[in-house]
N, C-alpha and C positions, 0 to 999 in steps of 0.2 A: 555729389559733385557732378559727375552727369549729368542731371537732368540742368543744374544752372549752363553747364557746359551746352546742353541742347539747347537753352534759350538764347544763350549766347550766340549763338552761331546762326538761328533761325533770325534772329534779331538783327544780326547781319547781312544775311540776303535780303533782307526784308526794307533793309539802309538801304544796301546797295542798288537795288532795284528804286527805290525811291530817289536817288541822287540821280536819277535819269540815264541809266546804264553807265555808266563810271567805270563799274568792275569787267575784266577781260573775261572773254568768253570762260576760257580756263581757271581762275581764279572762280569764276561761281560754279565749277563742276565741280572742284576742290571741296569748295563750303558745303555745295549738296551733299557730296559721298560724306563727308564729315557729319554731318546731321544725318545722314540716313544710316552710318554706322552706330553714332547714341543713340537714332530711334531702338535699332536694332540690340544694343546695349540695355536698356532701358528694358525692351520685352524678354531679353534673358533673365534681368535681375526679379522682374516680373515673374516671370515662369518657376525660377528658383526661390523665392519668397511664395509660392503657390503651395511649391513640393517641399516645403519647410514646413508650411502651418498642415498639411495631409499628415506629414512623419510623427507633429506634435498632436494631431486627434488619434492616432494610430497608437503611440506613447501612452495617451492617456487611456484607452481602451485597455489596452495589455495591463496598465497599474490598477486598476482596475478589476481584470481580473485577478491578477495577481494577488489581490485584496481578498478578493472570496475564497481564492483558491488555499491563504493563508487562515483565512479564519475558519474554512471547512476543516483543516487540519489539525488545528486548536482543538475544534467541538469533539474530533475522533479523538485527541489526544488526553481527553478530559473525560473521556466515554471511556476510555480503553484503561485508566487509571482507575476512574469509578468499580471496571472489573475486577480490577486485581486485587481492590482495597476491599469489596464487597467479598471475594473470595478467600481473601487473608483472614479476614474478621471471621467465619462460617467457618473455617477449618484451620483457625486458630492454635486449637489443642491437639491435630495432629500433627502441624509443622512443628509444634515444640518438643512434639517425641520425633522427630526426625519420620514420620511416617508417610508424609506428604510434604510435594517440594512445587512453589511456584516459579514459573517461568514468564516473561515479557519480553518478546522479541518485536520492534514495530507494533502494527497489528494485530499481534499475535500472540497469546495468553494460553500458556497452557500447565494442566493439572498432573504431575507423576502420584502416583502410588503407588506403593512396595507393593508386589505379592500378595503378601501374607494376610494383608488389610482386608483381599478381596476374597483372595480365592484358599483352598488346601492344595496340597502337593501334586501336580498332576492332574489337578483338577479342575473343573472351568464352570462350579456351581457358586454364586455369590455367597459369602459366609454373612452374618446376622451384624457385623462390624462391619462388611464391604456396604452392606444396602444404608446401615446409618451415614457412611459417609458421603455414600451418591446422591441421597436424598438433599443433604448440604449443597453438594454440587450441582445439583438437578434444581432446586429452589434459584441460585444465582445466577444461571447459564438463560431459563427459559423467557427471559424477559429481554434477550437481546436479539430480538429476530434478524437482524441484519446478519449474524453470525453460522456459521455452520461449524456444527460441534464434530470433529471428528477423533475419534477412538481406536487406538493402536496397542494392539496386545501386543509383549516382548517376551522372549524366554532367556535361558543361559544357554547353553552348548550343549546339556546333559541330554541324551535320546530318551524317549518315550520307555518308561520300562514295558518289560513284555506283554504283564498283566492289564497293561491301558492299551497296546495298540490293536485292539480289536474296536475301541472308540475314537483315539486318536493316532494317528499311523506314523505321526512325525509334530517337530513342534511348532510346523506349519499351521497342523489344522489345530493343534491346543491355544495358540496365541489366536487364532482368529476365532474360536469358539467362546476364548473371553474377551477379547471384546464386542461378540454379538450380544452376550450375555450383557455388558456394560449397559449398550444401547440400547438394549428392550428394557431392562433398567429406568435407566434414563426418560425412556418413552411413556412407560408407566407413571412418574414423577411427573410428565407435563412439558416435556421437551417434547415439540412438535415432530413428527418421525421426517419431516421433509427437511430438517435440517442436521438428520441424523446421519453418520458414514461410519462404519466399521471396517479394519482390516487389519491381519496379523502380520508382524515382520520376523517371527519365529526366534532363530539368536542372529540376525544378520543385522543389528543396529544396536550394538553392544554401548554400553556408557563407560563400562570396565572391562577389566581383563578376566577371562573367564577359568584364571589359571589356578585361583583361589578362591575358597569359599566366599568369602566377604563381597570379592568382583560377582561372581556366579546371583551372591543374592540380590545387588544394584543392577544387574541384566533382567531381572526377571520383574516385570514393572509393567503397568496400564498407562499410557498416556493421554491425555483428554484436550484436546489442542481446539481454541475458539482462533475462526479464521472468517475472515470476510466474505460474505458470499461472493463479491465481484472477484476475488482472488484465487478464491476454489474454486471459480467457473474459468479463470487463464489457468491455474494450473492442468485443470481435467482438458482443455482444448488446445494446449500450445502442445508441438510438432515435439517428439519424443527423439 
């Protein structure tokens, strides 16, 4: 409507200047400011039909990515499944004795084992049933480079009896002694060492109450947690 409005009006000066000045001086300052406000109208609607079609290539960029950024998550989320399912099948016969328990949190897949699977009492030498089952675990893990396998010895509350603590002095250094043991392990089997991390949390990351045998035995546990390299590199660098 404007723009006819502008012709309009241009069409009129353009009369009135041809009828041989007819129009009062006033009356064509009228028509000009009139037409030079639609001009003016016209390069607004211009301007904003400018920054309308920017908004929709900008729109389409963002969808765009949006697209990649869903399908990249898809591919992890189908990676990360393929783990768990490859891990379930390999240690199959020890989830059905209750002896190993899988976890999936996000990105994040990780392996418990009782104790007793690995280690003896007090002790932090792999037994001939811990190394059968790491090798399983060690088969599944080494083919996900993107991953960083980190290993977490746990205890109960019980203190080191006397006759250990000339080798272990507290169940600080018993939980981290097994899971170094895990990771050399592990590294033998073919798990690259650069994707290996060891550390003990002693009894300070209980699952149960330590008030009862049963609780005391669910404490005392190896965990084997697959984490994304780009996540363990914010964990290790974000401000503590």
């Amino acid at each position: 409507m404007s723009k006819n409005r502008f012709l309009f009006v241009s069409g009129a000066i353009v009369a009135a200047l041809a009828a041989g000045g007819c129009v009062s001086k006033g009356e064509y300052e009228k028509l000009q400011a009139e037409r030079d406000g639609l001009d003016q109208r016209v390069k607004e609607l211009e301007s904003q039909r400018s920054g309308l079609e920017s908004q929709q290539t900008a729109l389409r960029s963002e969808v765009v990515t949006l697209e990649k950024q869903r399908a990249t998550l898809e591919a992890q989320n189908r990676q990360n499944q393929a783990q768990y399912d490859s891990l379930a099948r390999n240690l199959n016969n020890e989830v059905q004795k209750g002896q190993v328990q899988l976890r999936q949190y996000k990105d994040m897949l990780t392996v418990e084992v009782a104790e007793q699977i690995f280690f003896d009492s007090g002790r932090a030498n792999l037994s001939e049933s811990g190394k059968a089952v790491l090798k399983k675990v060690g088969e599944a893990l080494k083919g996900y480079e993107d991953k960083i396998v980190r290993v977490v010895g746990h205890t109960d509350n019980v203190p080191i009896g006397k006759s250990m603590q000339s080798q272990y002095a507290s169940n600080w250094e018993l939980s981290s002694a097994r899971a170094t043991a895990v990771v050399r392990f592990l590294e033998s089997a073919g798990v690259p060492p650069d994707r290996l991390a060891a550390s003990g949390r002693a009894e300070f990351s209980p699952v149960a109450s330590n008030d009862d045998p049963e609780g005391r035995k669910r404490n005392r546990r190896i965990e084997i947690t697959l984490i994304d390299k780009n996540l363990a590199q914010e964990l290790q660098t974000s401000p503590k």
